[in-house]
C-alpha positions, 0 to 999 in steps of 0.5 A, spaced: 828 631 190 822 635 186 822 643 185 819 649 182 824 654 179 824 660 177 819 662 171 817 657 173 822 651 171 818 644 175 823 638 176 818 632 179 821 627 183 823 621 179 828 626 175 822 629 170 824 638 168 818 640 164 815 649 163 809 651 167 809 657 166 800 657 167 798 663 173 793 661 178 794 657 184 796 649 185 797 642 189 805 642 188 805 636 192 801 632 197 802 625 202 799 623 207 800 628 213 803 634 208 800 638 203 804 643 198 801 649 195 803 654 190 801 661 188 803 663 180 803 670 178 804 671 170 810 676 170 809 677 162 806 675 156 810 668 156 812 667 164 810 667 171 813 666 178 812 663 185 808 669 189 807 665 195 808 657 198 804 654 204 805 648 206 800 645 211 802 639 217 801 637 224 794 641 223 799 647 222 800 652 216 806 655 215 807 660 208 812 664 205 811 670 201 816 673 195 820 678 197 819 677 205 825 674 210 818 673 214 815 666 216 807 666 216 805 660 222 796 659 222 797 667 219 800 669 224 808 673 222 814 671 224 821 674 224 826 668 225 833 669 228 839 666 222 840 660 224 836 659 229 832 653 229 824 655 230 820 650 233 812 649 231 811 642 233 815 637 236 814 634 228 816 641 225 821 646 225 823 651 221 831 655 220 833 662 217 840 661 212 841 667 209 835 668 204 833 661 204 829 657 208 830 650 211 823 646 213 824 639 216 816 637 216 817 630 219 822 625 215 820 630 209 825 636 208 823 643 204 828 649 202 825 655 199 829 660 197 826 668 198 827 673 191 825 680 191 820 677 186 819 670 186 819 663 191 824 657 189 823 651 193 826 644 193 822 638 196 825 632 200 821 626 200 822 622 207 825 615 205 821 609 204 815 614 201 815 612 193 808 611 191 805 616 196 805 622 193 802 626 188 801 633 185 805 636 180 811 634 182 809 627 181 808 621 184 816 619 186 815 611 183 822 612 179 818 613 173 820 619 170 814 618 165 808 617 168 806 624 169 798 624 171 792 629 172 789 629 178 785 623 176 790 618 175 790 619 166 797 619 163 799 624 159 805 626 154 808 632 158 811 635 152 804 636 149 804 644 151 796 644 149 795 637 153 800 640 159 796 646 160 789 644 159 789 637 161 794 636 165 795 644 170 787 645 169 787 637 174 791 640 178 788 647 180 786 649 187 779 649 189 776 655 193 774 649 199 781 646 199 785 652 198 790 655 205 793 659 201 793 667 204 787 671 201 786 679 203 779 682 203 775 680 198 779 676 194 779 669 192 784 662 188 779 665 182 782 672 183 789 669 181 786 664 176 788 666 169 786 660 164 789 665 158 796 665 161 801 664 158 799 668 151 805 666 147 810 661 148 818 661 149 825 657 148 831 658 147 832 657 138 827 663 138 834 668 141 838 669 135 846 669 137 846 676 138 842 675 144 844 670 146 851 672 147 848 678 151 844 674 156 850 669 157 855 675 158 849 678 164 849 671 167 857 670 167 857 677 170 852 675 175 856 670 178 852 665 173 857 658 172 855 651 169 852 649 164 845 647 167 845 654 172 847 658 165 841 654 161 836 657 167 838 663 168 839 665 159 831 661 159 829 666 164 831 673 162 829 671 154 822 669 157 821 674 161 825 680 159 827 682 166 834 683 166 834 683 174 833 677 175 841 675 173 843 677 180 838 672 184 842 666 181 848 667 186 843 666 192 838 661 189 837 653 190 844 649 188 841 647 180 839 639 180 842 636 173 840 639 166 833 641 162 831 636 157 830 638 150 825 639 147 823 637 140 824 643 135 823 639 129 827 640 123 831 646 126 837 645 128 842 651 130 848 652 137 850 656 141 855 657 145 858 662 150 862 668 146 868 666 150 871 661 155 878 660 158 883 655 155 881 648 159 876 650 160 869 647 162 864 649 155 857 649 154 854 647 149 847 649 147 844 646 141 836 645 138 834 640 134 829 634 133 831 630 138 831 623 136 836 624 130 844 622 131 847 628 132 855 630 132 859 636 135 866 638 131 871 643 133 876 646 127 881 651 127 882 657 124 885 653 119 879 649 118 882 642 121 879 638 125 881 639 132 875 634 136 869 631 135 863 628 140 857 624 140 852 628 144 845 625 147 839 628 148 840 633 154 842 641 152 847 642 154 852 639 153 858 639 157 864 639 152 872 642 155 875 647 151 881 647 147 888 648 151 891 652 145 887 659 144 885 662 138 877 662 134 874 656 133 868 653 129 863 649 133 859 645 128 852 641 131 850 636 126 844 632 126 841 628 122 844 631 116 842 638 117 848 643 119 849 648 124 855 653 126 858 658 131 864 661 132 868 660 139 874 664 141 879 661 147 881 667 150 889 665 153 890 664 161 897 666 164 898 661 170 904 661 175 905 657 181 907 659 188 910 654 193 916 654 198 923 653 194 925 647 197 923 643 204 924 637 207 922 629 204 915 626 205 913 634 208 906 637 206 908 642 201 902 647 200 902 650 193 898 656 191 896 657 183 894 663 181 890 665 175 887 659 173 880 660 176 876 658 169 881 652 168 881 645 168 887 644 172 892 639 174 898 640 179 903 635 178 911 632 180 915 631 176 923 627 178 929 630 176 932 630 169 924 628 167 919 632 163 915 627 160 908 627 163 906 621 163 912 621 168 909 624 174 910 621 181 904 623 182 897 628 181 892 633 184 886 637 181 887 644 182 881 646 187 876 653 186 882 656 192 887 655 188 891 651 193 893 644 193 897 640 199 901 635 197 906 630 200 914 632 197 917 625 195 922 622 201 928 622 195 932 629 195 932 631 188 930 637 185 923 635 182 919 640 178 912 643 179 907 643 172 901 645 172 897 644 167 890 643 163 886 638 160 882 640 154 878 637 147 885 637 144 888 634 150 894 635 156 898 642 156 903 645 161 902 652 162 907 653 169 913 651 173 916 651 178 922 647 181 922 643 188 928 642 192 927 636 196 932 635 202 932 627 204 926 624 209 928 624 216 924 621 221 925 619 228 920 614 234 922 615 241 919 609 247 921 605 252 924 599 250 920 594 253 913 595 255 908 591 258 902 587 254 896 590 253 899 597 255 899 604 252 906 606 249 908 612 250 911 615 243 915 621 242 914 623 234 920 627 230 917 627 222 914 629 216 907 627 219 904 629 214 896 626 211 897 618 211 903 618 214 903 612 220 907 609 225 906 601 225 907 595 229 909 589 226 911 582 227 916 580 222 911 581 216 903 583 219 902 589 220 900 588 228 897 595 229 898 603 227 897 609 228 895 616 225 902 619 226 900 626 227 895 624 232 895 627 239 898 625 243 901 619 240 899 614 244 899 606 241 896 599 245 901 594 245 898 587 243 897 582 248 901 577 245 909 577 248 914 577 244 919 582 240 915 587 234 918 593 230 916 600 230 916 603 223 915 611 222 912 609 214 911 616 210 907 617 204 911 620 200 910 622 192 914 617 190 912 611 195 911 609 201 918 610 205 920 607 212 924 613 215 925 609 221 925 604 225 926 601 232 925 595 237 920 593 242 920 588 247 913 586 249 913 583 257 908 578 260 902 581 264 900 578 270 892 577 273 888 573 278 881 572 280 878 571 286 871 568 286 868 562 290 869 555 288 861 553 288 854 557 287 847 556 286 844 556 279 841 564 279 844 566 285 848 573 285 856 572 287 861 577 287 868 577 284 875 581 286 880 582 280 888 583 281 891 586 275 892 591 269 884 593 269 885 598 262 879 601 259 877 595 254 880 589 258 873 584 260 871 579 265 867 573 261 864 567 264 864 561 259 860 555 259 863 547 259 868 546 254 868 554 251 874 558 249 871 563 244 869 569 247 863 570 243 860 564 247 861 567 253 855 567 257 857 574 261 861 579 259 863 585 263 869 590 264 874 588 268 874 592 274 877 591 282 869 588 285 863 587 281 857 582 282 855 576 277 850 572 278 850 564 276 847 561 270 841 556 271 844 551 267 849 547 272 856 545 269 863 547 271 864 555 267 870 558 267 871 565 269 876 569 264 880 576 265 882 578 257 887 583 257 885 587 251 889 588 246 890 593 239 887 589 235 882 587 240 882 580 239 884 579 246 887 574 250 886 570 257 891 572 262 888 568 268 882 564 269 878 561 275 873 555 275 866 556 277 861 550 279 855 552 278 850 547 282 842 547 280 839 553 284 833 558 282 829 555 276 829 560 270 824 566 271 818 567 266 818 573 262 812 576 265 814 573 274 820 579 274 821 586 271 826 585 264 825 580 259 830 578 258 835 573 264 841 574 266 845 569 261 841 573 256 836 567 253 829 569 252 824 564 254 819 563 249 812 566 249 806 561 247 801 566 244 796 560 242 790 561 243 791 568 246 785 574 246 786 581 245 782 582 251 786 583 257 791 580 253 797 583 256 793 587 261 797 588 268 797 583 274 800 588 279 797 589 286 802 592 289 810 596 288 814 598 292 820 603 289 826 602 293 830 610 290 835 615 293 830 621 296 834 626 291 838 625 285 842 629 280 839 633 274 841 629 268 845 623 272 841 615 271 837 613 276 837 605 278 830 603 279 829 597 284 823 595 286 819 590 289 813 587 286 806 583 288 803 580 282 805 580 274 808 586 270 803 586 264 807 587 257 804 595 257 806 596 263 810 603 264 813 607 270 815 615 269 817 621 272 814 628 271 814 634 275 809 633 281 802 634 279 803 635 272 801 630 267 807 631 262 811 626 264 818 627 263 820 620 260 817 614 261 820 607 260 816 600 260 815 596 266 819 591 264 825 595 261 825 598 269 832 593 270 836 599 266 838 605 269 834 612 266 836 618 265 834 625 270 830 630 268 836 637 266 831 641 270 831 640 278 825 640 281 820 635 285 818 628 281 814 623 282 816 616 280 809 612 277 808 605 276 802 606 272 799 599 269 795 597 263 788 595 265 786 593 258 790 593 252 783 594 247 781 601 251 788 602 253 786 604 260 791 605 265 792 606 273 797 609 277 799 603 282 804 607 286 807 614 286 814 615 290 817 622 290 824 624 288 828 631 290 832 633 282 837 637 285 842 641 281 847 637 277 855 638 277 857 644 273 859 641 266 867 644 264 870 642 258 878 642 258 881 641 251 887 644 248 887 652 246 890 649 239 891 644 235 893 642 228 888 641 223 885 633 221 889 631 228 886 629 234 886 632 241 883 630 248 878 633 250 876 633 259 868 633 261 866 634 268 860 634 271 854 631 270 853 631 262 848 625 261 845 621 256 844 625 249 850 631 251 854 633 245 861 637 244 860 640 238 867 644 235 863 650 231 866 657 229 864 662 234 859 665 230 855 659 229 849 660 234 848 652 237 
């Protein structure tokens, strides 16, 4: 991603951070389809903001103004519903969240953030855009470093005189291209201020004492981490707006850290006046940035309590000590040394959790006082306070709450909290756990048939990871979640003798807490279909049997047994048509019970004797391309000439289709046909006499069924036939008229509650169609 920030902060695409503080109006970014431009506007001596962003696709403008919630579209004002999406072209929709907005311009993506005085925005290049690109967010090749005038010349962007003249004055709007928004008499030589900035800014030209001050107003704000903390201290030193803190809590998340620059022989660091035990320390440091330099934290005592190399990037990530007290930092670099004092401020932390529970059950713990801190909850077994003992470990959340699975073992165990620091681990709190033994229990039937459901009556923990498995003395044969609802398992389609296990995932292991025996009976299938058939022609075939979701009908050539070679494979219901292979040979017809581990297996089998019949159809003598046993024949293109190549053959269709279908049910098209489908030929449907149609599918493609229109209405269904593929002329060969009448009403059943992470079922009636979604959002969320 690439952004513009703050005062402004650029970040190119390829990973680049650099000041441009300039006033006047510029390309942020531009690519084949899509045009970025901003406005800056000099809001003191050494800094300025983004006044205004426009954006230019699919023949639209779109602008966005600091200060205002409002969305500009080819000039005109829109007020946008939250969270509602606006659609300018099929190609460019626009969403309101809070004070930030999202922009999806084909495949690239823009979010832009609206402040009282100034615009954030962040751009997405579509996938597979590297090297199209230009302006001042670069040229996304992966090359952080090859930043370049309008004119293609390299240029050093840490030169502030080569990045103000050479490098922003390239890429400055001209009145002829500019789309940005102009009042009276205004033009982009109205907002141009070459002068600007006067006076430079960096964060080794605040001495410590305002430094602490702007971190102080930042951490009030709501300002953590190291490189959010970096932005918000740059902003308010350069342009000595103190108002600008509160904007940071509803900014664009910050991506990485600034690159620091080189300040010569100056060395110095900085970091917050205070910070919690644990907790996450940045550190700012100035110096030239080519030397080795070295961070020591000493006591008060003088000793040494950590030590860390850093790189090249300010700031630098360090853990603060676990013990409090007032420290000392020191930064050397090269030789040259710089300190600062640092006071750790103590944390108190206490646990809540139950006193005791039962074995391998879900334990939710609540830690109080521990926001600021890098916090861990551990389990220690009984009789045990050695650390490196514990069953197991979990990172403390910004909630404050952690879920973790008891052992199954009674005991009494003990809950530690604790943080890690530059000086290593510590225990703040604890608290006993008393845990009862694991109890579990699977009910089923004794025996059930192969390839049928069991029905499981599940008593446990059925806490996060816990399965109910079925094995074949030591394969693992299938499981299941063990809180899924409802607790149904697929037996497998071999017979035999299995063990089901309810298995926990305690903390201190996985525990079988119970286990049972399940007898797998034989399932019982027959095919009726007849003994001989014509190559190509249609048949039709009964089947007897267990005929579940997932059991199949699968015709295999002479001397195949794999079901991968089958030449036609259907689901397995009651009555169905096939029609025969054109190769002749002796097939086999196949009912395939499925199983758990879907692997199948044959129940019932049927020869078919398939004589020589119909030779097999051309691409172009049939509409589909591709036969019934699914072989394409090949296409001999020699010689071919792009005029009247492809262009269609039809004299004359005749649709065969019901006089009135459902809204959004799929529609079967049979017709039959006078003369050759061309290969650009196309049938559609669409409201009588309109020209939009409301789908369109290829001529060749007419064997699938096609989804109805949602709105009812009368349609006309076209064959409409490519004439000649140069000019892309076309006719309507047919027309046939269809009702859409109202679809079934569409309910949704499920039940009124249910568990967190499990399953539930969910019952749709009526006529959904193809595309229809069941979202689970919160009742406040606008679909």
């Amino acid at each position: 991603c690439g952004e513009s920030r703050n005062d402004p902060i650029l970040r190119s695409f390829d990973g680049m951070r650099y000041p441009f503080q300039l006033a006047g109006e510029f390309v942020l970014a531009q690519t084949k389809g899509l045009d970025i431009q901003v406005r800056y506007q000099p809001i003191s001596n050494t800094a300025s903001f983004t006044s205004v962003l426009a954006l230019r696709y699919d023949k639209h403008v779109v602008t966005f103004k600091a200060g205002s919630n409002s969305v500009w579209i080819d000039r005109e004002v829109h007020d946008l519903d939250i969270n509602a999406p606006h659609l300018v072209t099929k190609n460019l929709a626009i969403v309101l969240e809070g004070n930030k907005f999202a922009v999806l311009a084909g495949r690239q993506r823009l979010y832009v953030a609206v402040h009282s005085s100034r615009l954030d925005v962040r751009v997405q290049p579509a996938p597979g855009s590297q090297g199209e690109w230009k302006g001042l967010l670069g040229n996304y090749n992966g090359d952080s470093g090859d930043l370049s005038t309008r004119e293609g010349k390299v240029i050093d962007i840490r030169d502030d005189e080569v990045r103000r003249k050479q490098y922003g004055d390239s890429w400055r709007l001209s009145q002829a291209e500019s789309f940005l928004p102009y009042v009276d008499d205004q033009t982009t030589e109205t907002f141009t201020d070459r002068s600007h900035p006067t006076s430079s800014f960096k964060l080794s030209d605040l001495d410590d004492k305002k430094f602490q001050e702007l971190a102080a107003l930042c951490k009030k704000n709501g300002v953590s981490g190291s490189a959010a903390l970096h932005g918000c201290i740059y902003d308010l030193g350069a342009s000595g707006d103190m108002s600008l803190a509160s904007t940071y809590a509803n900014s664009l998340p910050v991506l990485g850290v600034l690159e620091t620059a080189d300040t010569g022989g100056e060395v110095a660091v900085r970091v917050p006046a205070t910070v919690a035990a644990g907790g996450t320390l940045p550190v700012f440091w100035f110096g030239p940035a080519k030397a080795r330099k070295k961070l020591t934290l000493r006591d008060d005592k003088g000793k040494v309590v950590s030590r860390t190399s850093i790189g090249r990037k300010s700031p630098r990530t360090w853990l603060a000590p676990t013990t409090a007290g007032t420290y000392t930092l020191e930064l050397d670099a090269g030789g040259t040394k710089a300190s600062t004092k640092l006071v750790v401020e103590p944390i108190t932390v206490s646990l809540e959790a139950p006193k005791a529970v039962d074995g391998a059950a879900t334990v939710e713990v609540t830690i109080k006082g521990a926001e600021q801190s890098n916090g861990y909850v551990g389990l220690l077994p009984p009789k045990q306070s050695n650390l490196k003992k514990r069953l197991t470990t979990w990172r403390a959340s910004r909630s404050g709450k952690v879920s973790i699975n008891a052992p199954a073992r009674a005991g009494t165990y003990t809950l530690v909290f604790t943080v890690r620091g530059s000086n290593g681990e510590r225990v703040l709190a604890t608290r006993p756990l008393e845990v009862s033994a694991a109890r579990a229990t699977v009910e089923h039937s004794a025996a059930v048939e192969a390839g049928a459901f069991i029905e499981l009556e599940i008593n446990g923990p059925r806490a996060r990871g816990d399965v109910v498995a079925l094995f074949a003395g030591k394969d693992l044969v299938a499981r299941l979640d063990a809180g899924r609802t409802p607790p149904k398992l697929r037996a497998p389609a071999i017979t035999g003798t299995y063990k089901l296990r309810y298995i926990a995932n305690a903390a201190d292991g996985k525990a079988v807490l119970a286990e049972s025996v399940l007898k797998v009976t034989p399932a019982s299938a027959s095919i009726d279909a007849p003994d001989t058939v014509a190559g190509g022609a249609p048949f039709e075939v009964e089947l007897k049997g267990p005929l579940r979701s997932g059991d199949l009908l699968a015709l295999l050539p002479p001397g195949q047994e794999a079901l991968s070679k089958s030449v036609i494979r259907r689901p397995a219901v009651a009555r169905t048509t096939l029609r025969a292979p054109y190769e002749p040979g002796t097939y086999q017809l196949h009912y395939v019970l499925a199983d758990s581990r879907r692997l199948g297996k044959t129940i019932a089998r049927r020869t078919l004797r398939v004589t020589p019949g119909a030779k097999r159809p051309k691409a172009t003598d049939r509409p589909g391309a591709v036969p019934i046993d699914g072989k394409l024949p090949n296409l001999d293109l020699k010689g071919a000439q792009l005029k009247g190549f492809g262009s269609s053959k039809v004299e004359r269709v005749v649709f065969k289709v019901p006089k009135s279908v459902e809204a959004r049910s799929l529609l079967q098209i049979k017709m039959d046909v006078t003369g050759k489908i061309g290969l650009g030929d196309f049938i559609e449907i669409a409201l009588k006499g309109s020209k939009k149609p409301a789908f369109r599918v290829p001529a060749m493609s007419a064997q699938f069924p096609v989804p109805m229109p949602d709105k009812p209405g009368t349609y006309e269904l076209r064959y409409v036939a490519l004439i000649d593929l140069r000019t892309k002329a076309t006719k309507v060969v047919t027309t046939s008229v269809v009702q859409v009448t109202p679809g079934a009403k569409i309910t949704v059943k499920s039940p009124s509650t249910a568990a967190a992470g499990r399953r539930f079922e969910v019952t749709v009636t009526g006529t959904p169609g193809m595309g229809t979604l069941i979202l689970i959002v919160k009742p406040e969320v606008k679909t």
